[in-house]
N, C-alpha and C positions, 0 to 999 in steps of 0.2 A: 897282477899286483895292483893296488891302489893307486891314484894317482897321487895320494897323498903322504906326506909323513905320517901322520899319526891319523887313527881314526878319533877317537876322540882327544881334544887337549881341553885339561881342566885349569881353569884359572880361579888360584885358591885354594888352598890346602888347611881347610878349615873340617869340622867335623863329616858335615854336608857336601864339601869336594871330594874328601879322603876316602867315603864311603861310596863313593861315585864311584871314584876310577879307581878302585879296588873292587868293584862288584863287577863292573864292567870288565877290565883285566879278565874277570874270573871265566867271563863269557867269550877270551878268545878275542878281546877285543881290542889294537894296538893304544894304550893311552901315555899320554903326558902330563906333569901337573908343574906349575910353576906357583911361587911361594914368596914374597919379597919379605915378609917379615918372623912368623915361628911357625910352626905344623902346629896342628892340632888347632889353630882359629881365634877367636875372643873366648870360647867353652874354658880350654884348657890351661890358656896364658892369663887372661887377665879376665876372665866371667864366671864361671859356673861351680868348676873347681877353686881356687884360690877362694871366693866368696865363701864356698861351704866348708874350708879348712879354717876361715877366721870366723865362723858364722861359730862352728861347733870350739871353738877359743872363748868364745865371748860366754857360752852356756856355762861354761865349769864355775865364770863368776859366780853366778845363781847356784850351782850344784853344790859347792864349799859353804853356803848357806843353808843348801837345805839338807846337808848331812847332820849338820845338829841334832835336829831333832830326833833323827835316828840314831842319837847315839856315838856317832865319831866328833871328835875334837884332833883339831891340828894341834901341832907344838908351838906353831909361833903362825902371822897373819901370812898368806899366801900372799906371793909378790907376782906383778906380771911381769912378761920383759918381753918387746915388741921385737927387738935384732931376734931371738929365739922363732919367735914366729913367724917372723917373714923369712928371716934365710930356711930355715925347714919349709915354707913353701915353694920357695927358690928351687930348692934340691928335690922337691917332687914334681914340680913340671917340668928341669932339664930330663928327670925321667920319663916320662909321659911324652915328650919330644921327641925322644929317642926309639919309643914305641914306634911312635904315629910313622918316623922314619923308615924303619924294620918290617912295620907292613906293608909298607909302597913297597921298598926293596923284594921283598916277598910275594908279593904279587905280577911282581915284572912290570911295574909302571915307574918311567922315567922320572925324575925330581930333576928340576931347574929354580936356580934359587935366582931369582929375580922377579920383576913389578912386571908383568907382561901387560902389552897394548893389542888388542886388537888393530888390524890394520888391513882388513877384508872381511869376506863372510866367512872366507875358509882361510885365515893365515893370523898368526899374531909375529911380536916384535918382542925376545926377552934380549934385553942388551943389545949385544950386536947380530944376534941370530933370530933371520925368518923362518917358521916352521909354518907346514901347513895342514891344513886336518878337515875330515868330513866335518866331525861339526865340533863348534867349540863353547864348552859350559861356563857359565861364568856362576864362581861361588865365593864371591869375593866378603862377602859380610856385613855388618852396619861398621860406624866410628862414631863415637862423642860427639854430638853437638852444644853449643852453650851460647845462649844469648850474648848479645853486645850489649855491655853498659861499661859506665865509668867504673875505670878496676877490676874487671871481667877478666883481664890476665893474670889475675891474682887467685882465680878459680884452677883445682885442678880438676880433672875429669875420673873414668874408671880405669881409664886407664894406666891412669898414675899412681893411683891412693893406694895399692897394695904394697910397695915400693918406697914410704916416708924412710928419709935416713932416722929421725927423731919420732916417737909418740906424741901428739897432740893431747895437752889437758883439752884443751876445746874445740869441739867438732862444731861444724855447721856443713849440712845437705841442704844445695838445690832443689825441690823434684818432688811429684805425687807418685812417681810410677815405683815399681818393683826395686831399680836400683836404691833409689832415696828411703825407702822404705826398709830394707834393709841394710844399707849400711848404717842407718841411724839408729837403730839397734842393734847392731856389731858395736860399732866404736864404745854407744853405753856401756854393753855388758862390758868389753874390754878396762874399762872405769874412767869414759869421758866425760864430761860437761856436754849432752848430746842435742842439740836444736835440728829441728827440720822444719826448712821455710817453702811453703805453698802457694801459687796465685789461689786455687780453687779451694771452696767452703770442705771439702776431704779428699784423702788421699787415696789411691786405684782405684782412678773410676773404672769405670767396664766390668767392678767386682762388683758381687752379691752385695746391697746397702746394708742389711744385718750385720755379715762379715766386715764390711769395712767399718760401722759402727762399733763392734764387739772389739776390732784389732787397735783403735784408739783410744777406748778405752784403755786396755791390757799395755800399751806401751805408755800413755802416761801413767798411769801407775808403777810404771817400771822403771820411771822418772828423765821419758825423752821430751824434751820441751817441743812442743808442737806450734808453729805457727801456722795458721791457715790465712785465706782471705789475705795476703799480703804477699811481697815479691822484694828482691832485692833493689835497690835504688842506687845502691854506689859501695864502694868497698875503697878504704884506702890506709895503706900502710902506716901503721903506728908504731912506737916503742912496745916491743915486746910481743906483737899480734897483729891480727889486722880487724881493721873498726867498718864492722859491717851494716850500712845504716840503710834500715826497710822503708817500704813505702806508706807503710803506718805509721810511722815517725819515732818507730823505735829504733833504738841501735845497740846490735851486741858486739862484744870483741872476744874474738875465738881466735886460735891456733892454725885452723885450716880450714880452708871453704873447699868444697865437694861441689861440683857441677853434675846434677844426676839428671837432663832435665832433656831427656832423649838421645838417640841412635837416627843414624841417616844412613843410606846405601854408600857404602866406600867405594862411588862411581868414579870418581876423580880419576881422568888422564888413563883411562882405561880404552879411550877410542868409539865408542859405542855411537857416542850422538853422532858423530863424522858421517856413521852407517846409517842413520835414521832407527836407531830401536829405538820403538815407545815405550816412553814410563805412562805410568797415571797420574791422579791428582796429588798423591802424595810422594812423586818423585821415584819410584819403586818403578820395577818393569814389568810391563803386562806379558805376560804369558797364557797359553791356553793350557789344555789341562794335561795334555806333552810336554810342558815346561818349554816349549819353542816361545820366542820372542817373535816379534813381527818380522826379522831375519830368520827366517825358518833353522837355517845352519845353527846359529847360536840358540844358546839354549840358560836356562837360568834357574837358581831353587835358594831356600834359605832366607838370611833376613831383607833381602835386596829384591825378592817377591811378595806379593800381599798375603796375609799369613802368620800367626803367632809366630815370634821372634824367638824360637826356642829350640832348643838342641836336637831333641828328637823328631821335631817335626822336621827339619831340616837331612836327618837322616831318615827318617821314613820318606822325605820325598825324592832322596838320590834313590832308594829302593826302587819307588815308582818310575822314576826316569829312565835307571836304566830296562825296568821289564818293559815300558813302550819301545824304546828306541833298539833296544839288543834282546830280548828276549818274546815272553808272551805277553801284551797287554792285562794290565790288573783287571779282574771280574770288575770290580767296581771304584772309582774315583776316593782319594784319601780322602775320610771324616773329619773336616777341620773344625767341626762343632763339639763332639766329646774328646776334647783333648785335654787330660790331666793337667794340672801345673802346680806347681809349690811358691811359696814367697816365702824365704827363710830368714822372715824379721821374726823376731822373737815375743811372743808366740808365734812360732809357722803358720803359716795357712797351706791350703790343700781344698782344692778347688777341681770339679769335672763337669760338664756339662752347662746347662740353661742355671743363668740366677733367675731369685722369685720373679724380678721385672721384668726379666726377658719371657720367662714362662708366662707372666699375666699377659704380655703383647701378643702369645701367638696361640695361646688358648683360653677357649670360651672359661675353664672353671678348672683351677689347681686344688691341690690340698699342699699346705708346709705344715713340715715338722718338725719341731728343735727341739734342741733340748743345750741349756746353759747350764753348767753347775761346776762344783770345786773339787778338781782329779781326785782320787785317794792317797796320791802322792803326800798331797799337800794338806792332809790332815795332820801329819806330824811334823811335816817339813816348817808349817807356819808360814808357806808362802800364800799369798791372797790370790793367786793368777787361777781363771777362771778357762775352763774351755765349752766352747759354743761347736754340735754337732746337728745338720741341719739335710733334710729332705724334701725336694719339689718333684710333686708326684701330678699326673694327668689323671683329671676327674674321671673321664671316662675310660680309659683304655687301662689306669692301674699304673702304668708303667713311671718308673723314677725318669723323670727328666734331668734332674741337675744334685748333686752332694755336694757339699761345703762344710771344712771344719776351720777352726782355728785353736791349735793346740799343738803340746808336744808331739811331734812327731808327724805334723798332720800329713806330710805328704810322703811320708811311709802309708799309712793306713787308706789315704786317695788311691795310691796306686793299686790296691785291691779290689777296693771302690768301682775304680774304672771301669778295672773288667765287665761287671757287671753295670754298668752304666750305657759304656758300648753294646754290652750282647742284649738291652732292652728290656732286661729284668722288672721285673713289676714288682710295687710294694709287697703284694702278699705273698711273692718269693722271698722278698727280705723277713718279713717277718715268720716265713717258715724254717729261716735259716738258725740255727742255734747256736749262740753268742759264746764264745771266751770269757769265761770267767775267774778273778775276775780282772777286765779289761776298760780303759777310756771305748776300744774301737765296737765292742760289745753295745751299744747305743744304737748303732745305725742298724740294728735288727733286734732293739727292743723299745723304738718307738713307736707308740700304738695310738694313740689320741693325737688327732691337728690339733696345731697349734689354731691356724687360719684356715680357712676357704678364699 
């Protein structure tokens, strides 16, 4: 018998936990997971889901527009009503909870609801009960961060914003990253007064500059007030609002300020530092490529290691953790370079592999290929929204290094993409490939002329 209670305990019952010690469990493996706040993680309660149930709320605004031209007419002006839409998202994440519970149960891995502390390299502390375990995972997650300034309590996070008892006429987002980006087109289409305030001159950096140029375009136009080059200065309660005054010496009054302005590891009071585990410079925890921390015992994956902060990579890398430590080591180390991702501001984007910039830094000579132009949707719809689909290809070897769109759907259409992005496909497989017609996706294998060299 072990000298342990548990062989593994997971701390975290987040996508990334839950697929841990459920995969593990399946290998025969004793585990425990402790959970202080919902199953399922930020994904399911308050990130990924919930985003992409108000994301596709906010499209039907634009859809009741562009049914005209086809032909349908309402009977009277379509109303929204925000209690409808959050409580129906309410009632699909108690379900989705209940899932995530059903599987542990079914798996034969114990569930402890509480904040667990490490308090050795083999033992934690949930409540009043020490358990102890060969090795213990930590998959605890990011949380909200948000500058200090004057009135900074007056910001809520992402936490929150799903959850308003009341609809805001006026929105204002914190943030250049993915959350700000997207909620500022939620709220709009939903029919806000929508602002998004920026320090930096554009918003996702680390994206393809085309894309990110194409995607601000498309959302001012769609009428999100964009601030760039400025920051908030102070926020202070007025009659009826709150008067949010920037560092370029404007000031707006909005209904609710949004704090989107990053994610930090939810290390707090978790015991770790006590042990001496190294983080890096960004506060994250170094792990080697077994997910072991500098405590060999504990172990760690998800948004709390370096690493896209994203659903499925966090579940591809509980995959990987457990084939090292309970199964057969993976043939080869996870690809964290071609990894899909969507931003579901409206227009989507849909994004895999190397941007142009990346691709000019690591080779001598690319080819790009794009192509912008107006869906066929929206020849009769009379909407102006425009989609950019784009190709970085290696001079010498052929091969697609990076895809990039920004449009309906985009990261439906990436994820096909992908495939073939991963498996090293070469342009002149794309272009032997024969197109859906007729289709927006039909482009990324019938572009034949570069744009650039």
């Amino acid at each position: 018998m072990s000298q342990y209670d548990y062989d593994l305990f997971v701390i975290g019952a987040g996508s990334g936990g839950v697929r841990a010690a459920r995969t593990a469990a399946a290998s025969g493996v004793r585990v425990a997971i402790a959970e202080d706040r919902y199953l399922g993680g930020t994904c399911v309660n308050v990130g990924c889901v919930p985003k992409k149930l108000y994301s596709y709320a906010a499209h039907f605004h634009e859809s009741f527009d562009d049914a005209v031209g086809f032909g349908w007419t309402l009977p009277q002006a379509p109303e929204f009503n925000w209690a409808t839409l959050r409580d129906n998202k309410i009632g699909e994440i108690k379900r989705l909870n209940g899932i995530y519970g059903r599987l542990l149960d079914s798996a034969g891995v114990r569930l402890i609801n509480g904040r667990a502390t490490v308090t050795g390299p083999h033992e934690v502390q949930v409540g009043n009960e020490r358990i102890s375990a060969e090795k213990i995972l930590v998959a605890v997650g990011g949380w909200p961060w948000t500058p200090e300034f004057p009135g900074s309590e007056h910001t809520l996070n992402s936490n929150q914003i799903f959850d308003l008892e009341t609809f805001p006429e006026r929105f204002l987002v914190l943030g250049g990253g993915y959350i700000a980006v997207e909620f500022a087109s939620i709220f709009n289409g939903l029919g806000c007064e929508s602002h998004l305030v920026y320090r930096g001159d554009l918003f996702l950096r680390g994206f393809d500059q085309e894309v990110r140029e194409f995607t601000r375009q498309e959302m001012d136009k769609k009428g999100v007030n964009l601030h760039f080059e400025t920051n908030i200065e102070r926020i202070d309660k007025v009659e009826g609002g709150l008067k949010v005054t920037l560092t370029n010496g404007e000031s707006l009054e909005v209904d609710v300020v949004m704090s989107a302005t990053g994610r930090r590891p939810h290390l707090d009071g978790l015991g770790l530092n006590t042990l001496g585990v190294a983080t890096n410079e960004s506060g994250k925890l170094a792990v080697n490529e077994r997910f072991e921390t500098s405590v060999p015992s504990i172990l760690a994956l998800g948004d709390i290691i370096n690493g896209p902060e994203l659903t499925p990579v966090a579940l591809e890398e509980a995959m990987h953790l457990v084939a090292h430590h309970y199964g057969n080591a993976p043939s080869e180390p996870l690809d964290y370079e071609r990894i899909a991702t969507a931003v579901f501001c409206h227009p989507n984007i849909g994004t895999v592999g190397l941007s142009e910039e990346a691709a000019r830094q690591r080779y001598p000579a690319i080819r790009v290929y794009s192509a912008d132009f107006r869906p066929m949707k929206h020849t009769l719809s009379g909407s102006e929204e425009r989609c950019l689909m784009k190709l970085i290809v290696d001079e010498k070897s052929d091969v697609v290094l990076g895809a990039h769109m920004v449009g309906e759907e985009a990261g439906e259409v990436i994820q096909g993409i992908a495939i073939a992005v991963r498996a090293g496909m070469t342009k002149a497989q794309f272009d032997l490939t024969v197109g859906i017609h007729p289709t927006g996706a039909e482009e990324f294998v019938t572009m034949r002329t570069p744009t650039r060299n």
